[in-house]
Legacy VTK file of the C-alpha trace (Angstrom):
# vtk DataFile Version 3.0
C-alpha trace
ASCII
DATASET POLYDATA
POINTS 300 float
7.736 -16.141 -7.213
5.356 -13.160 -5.774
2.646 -14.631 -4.224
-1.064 -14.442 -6.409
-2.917 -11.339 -5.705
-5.818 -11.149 -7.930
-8.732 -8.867 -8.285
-12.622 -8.106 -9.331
-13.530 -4.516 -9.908
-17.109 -4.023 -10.972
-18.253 -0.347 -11.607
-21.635 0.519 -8.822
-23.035 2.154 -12.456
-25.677 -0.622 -12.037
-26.240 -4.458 -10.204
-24.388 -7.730 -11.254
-25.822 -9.285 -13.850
-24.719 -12.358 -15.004
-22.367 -11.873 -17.390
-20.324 -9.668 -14.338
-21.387 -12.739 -12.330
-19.137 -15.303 -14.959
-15.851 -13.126 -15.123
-16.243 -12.613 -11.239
-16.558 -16.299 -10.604
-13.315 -16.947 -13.224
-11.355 -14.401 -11.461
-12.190 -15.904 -7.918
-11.761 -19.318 -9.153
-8.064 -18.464 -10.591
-6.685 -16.954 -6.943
-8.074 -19.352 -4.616
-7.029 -22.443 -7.765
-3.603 -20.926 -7.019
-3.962 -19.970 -2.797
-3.970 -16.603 -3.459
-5.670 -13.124 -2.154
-8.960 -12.101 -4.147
-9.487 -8.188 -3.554
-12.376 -6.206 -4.936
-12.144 -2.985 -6.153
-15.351 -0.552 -7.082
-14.395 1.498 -9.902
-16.044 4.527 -9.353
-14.438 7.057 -10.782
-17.076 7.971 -13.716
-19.385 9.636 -11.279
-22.311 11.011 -13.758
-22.652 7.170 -14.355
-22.887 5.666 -10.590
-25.887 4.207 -9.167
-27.006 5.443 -5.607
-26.805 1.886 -3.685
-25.424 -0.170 -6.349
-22.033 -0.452 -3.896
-23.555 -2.038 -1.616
-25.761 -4.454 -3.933
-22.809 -5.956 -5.921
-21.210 -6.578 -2.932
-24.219 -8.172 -0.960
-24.385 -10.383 -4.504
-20.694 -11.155 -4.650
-21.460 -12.716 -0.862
-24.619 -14.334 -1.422
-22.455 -16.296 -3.951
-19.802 -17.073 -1.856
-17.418 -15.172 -3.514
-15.575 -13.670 -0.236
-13.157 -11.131 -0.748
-9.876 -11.034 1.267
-9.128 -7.265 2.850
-11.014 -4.144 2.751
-13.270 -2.865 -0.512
-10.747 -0.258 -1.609
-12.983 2.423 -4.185
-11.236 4.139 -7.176
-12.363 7.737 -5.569
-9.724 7.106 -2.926
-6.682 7.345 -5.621
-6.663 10.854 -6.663
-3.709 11.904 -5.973
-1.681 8.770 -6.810
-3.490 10.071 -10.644
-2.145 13.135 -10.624
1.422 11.935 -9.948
1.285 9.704 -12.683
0.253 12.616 -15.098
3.013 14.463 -14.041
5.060 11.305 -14.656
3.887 11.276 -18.079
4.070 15.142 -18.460
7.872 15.314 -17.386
8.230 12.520 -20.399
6.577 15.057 -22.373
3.585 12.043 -23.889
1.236 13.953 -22.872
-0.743 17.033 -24.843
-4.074 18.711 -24.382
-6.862 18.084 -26.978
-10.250 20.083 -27.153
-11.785 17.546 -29.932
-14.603 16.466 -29.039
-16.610 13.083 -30.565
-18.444 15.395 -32.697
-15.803 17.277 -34.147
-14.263 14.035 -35.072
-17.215 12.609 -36.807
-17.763 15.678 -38.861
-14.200 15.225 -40.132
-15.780 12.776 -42.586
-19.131 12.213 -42.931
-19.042 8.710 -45.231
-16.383 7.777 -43.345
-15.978 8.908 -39.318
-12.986 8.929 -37.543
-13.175 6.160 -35.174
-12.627 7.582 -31.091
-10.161 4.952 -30.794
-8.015 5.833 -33.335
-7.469 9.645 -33.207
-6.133 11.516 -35.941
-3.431 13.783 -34.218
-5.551 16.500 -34.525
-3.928 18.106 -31.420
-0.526 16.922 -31.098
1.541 19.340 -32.142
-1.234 22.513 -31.059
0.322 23.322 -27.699
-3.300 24.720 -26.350
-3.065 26.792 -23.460
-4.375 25.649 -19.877
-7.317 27.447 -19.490
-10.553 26.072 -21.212
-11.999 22.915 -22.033
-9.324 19.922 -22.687
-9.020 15.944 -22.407
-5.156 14.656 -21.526
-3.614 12.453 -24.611
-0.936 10.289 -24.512
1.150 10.162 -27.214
1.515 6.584 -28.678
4.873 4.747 -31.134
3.877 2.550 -34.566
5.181 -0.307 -32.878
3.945 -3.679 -31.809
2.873 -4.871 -28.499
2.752 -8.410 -27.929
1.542 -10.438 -24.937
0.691 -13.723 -24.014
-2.732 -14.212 -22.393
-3.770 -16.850 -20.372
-7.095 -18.062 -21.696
-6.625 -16.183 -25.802
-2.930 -16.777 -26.407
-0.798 -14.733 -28.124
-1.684 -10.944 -29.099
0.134 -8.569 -30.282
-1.203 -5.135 -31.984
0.691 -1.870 -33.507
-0.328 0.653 -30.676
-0.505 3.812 -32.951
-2.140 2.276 -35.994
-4.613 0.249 -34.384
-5.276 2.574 -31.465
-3.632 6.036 -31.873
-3.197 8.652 -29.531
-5.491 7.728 -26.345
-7.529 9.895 -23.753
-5.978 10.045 -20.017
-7.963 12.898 -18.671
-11.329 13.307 -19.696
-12.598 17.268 -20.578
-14.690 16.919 -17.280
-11.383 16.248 -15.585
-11.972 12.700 -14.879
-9.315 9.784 -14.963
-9.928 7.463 -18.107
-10.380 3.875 -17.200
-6.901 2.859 -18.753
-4.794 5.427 -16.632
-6.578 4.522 -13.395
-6.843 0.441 -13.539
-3.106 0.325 -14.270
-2.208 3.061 -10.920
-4.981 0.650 -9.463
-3.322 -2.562 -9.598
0.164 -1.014 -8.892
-0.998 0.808 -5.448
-3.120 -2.973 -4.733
0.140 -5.229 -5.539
-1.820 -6.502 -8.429
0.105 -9.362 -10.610
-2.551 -11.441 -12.436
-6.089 -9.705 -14.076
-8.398 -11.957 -15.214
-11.568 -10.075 -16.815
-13.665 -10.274 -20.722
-12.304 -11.185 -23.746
-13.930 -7.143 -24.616
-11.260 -5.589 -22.771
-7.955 -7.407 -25.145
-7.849 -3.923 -26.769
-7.813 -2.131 -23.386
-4.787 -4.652 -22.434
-2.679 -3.410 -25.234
-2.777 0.252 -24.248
-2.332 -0.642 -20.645
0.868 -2.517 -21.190
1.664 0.832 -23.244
1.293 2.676 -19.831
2.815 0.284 -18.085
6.176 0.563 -20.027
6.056 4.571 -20.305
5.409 4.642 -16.224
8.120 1.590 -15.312
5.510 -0.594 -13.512
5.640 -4.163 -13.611
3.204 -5.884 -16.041
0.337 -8.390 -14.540
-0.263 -11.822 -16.110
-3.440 -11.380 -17.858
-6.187 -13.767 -18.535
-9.054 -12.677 -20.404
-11.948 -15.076 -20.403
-15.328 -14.923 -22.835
-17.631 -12.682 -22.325
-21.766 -13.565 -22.317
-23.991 -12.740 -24.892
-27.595 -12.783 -25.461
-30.137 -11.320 -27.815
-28.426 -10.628 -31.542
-24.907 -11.944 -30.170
-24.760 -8.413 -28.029
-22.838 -8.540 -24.853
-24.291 -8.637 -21.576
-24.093 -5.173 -20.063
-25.439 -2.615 -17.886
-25.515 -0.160 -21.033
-27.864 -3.015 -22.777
-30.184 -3.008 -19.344
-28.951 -6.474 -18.865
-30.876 -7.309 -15.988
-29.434 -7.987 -12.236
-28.779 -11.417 -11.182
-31.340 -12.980 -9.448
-30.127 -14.510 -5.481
-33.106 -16.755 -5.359
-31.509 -20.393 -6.057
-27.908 -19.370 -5.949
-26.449 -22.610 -6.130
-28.162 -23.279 -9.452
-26.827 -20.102 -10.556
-23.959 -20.710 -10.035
-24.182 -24.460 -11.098
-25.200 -22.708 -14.362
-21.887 -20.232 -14.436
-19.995 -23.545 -13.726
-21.243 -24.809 -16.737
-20.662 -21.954 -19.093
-17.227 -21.885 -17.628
-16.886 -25.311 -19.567
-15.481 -26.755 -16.306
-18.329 -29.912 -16.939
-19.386 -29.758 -13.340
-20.999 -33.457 -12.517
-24.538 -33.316 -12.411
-25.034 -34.493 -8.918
-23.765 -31.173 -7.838
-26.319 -29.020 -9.394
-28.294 -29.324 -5.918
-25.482 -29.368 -3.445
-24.907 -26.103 -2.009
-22.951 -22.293 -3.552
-20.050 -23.866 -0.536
-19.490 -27.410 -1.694
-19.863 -26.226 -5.603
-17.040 -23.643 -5.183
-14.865 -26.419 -3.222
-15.226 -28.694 -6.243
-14.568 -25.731 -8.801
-11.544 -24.243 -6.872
-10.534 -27.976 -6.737
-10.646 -28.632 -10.565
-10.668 -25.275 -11.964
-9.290 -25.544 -15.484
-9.077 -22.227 -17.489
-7.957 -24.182 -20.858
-10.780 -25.182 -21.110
-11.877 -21.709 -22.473
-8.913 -20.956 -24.732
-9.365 -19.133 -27.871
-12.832 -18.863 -26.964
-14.356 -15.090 -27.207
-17.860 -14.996 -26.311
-20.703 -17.484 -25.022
-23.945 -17.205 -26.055
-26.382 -17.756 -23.479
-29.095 -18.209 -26.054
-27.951 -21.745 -27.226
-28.610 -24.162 -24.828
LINES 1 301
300 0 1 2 3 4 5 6 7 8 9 10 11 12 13 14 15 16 17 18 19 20 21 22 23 24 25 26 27 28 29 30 31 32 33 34 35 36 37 38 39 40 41 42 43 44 45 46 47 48 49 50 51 52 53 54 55 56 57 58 59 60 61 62 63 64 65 66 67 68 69 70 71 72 73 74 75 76 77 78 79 80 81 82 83 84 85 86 87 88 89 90 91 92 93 94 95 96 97 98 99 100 101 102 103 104 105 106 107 108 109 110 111 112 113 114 115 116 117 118 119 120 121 122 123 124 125 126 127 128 129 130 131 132 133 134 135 136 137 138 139 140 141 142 143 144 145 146 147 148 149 150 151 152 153 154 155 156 157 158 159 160 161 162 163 164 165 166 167 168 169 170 171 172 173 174 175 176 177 178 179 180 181 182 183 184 185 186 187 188 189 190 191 192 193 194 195 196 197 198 199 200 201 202 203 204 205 206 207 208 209 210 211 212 213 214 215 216 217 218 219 220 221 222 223 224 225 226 227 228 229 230 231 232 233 234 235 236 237 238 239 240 241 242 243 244 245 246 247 248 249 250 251 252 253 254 255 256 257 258 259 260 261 262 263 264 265 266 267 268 269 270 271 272 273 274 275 276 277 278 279 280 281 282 283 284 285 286 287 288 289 290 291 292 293 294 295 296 297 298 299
């Protein structure tokens, strides 16, 4: 068997809060669990979005926790090229087409009814637009199931064109889309296991997609639950979920050990973030989360 190479890759469009915190901690918790490398990513690549600093804060938090990455940060923005060469992968298949619909036009489609972005209407497929002007990069998708067996949520398997459609590659700005880039991502890091949310199972499905059209091995995946607060909505940077405070780390993360449903004993909620993560990598149990979707940090 390959040896475990897992990974973390946060997005510097804000700090770590604490949902970020939880699927950090699962992820690190898995590859050390199973003596294996832990590398961190930033995923960078939507630029309008990116915080000036916010680098170098998630990964000051990520330490402050003990989480301790093995290698060098590697940054989306240094895989450019390795995108391009998997468009013209895709391109030589002929799956890909160029689409100038934009959300708008979409929604005006139907008024009492919009046209959801993730399941496009084909609008464009068989248009052949010319190269010059504005245009996002489809891929084109079969009516046929996808099934895989996650770690933490079981079984899922989901028809790829009738629950998802035809899916964005390129944006019009010319930027990668997150599902193109995190699968040449894990390929160029020797990726094999990806543990992140529960919010991302849809994502998975269109990944595995790519990874069958571009012959790349699949990773194990492991998708634990993701934290919600207020109204049952999930903890996020777009919510202004607010940054993790590093006062009192170790009951923190005695806290994240908890929602993990790993029943840490009470006498280590004062030991320190080093002897809490021995005892965690020690008994680290991710069944202990199956089926489960979402935590709600509001219930006690």
């Amino acid at each position: 068997m390959s040896p475990y190479i897992g990974r973390f890759a946060p997005s510097p469009t804000g700090l770590l809060h604490l949902g970020s915190l939880f699927t950090a901690l699962a992820s690190f918790l898995e590859a050390r669990s199973r003596q294996g490398r832990w590398l961190i990513r930033i995923d960078d690549l939507d630029t309008p979005r990116n915080v000036c600093g916010a680098n170098e804060a998630i990964l000051s938090t990520l330490d402050v926790f003990g989480l301790h990455w093995d290698g060098s940060v590697t940054y989306q923005s240094q895989h450019q090229q390795a995108y391009q060469q998997a468009l013209q992968q895709l391109q030589d298949q002929h799956l890909l087409y160029r689409c100038t619909c934009s959300r708008k036009n979409l929604s005006d489609l139907d008024q009492s009814n919009p046209v959801s972005e993730s399941i496009y209407p084909n609008i464009c497929r068989d248009k052949n637009h010319p190269q010059t002007g504005e245009y996002a990069l489809r891929l084109r998708t079969e009516p046929y199931l996808i099934t895989f067996n996650d770690g933490v949520q079981g079984v899922v398997s989901e028809n790829l064109a009738s629950q998802h459609g035809d899916f964005i590659l390129q944006r019009k700005d010319r930027i990668i889309a997150y599902q193109l880039a995190v699968v040449v991502d894990d390929y160029l890091q020797g990726v094999n296991h990806t543990v992140r949310g529960a919010d991302l199972l849809d994502a998975t499905i269109k990944q595995i997609y790519l990874h069958q059209c571009l012959n790349l091995a699949m990773p194990h995946y492991l998708h634990v639950p993701v934290i919600t607060g207020a109204q049952g909505a999930k903890l996020s940077k777009r919510e202004f979920a607010p940054a993790v405070n590093q006062q009192n780390s170790h009951l923190i993360l005695f806290k994240l050990l908890v929602l993990l449903q790993q029943n840490p004993p009470s006498d280590l909620k004062h030991t320190s973030v080093a002897m809490q993560l021995d005892w965690a990598i020690q008994h680290w149990n991710p069944n202990a989360l199956n089926l489960v979707r979402s935590i709600d940090i509001t219930n006690p």
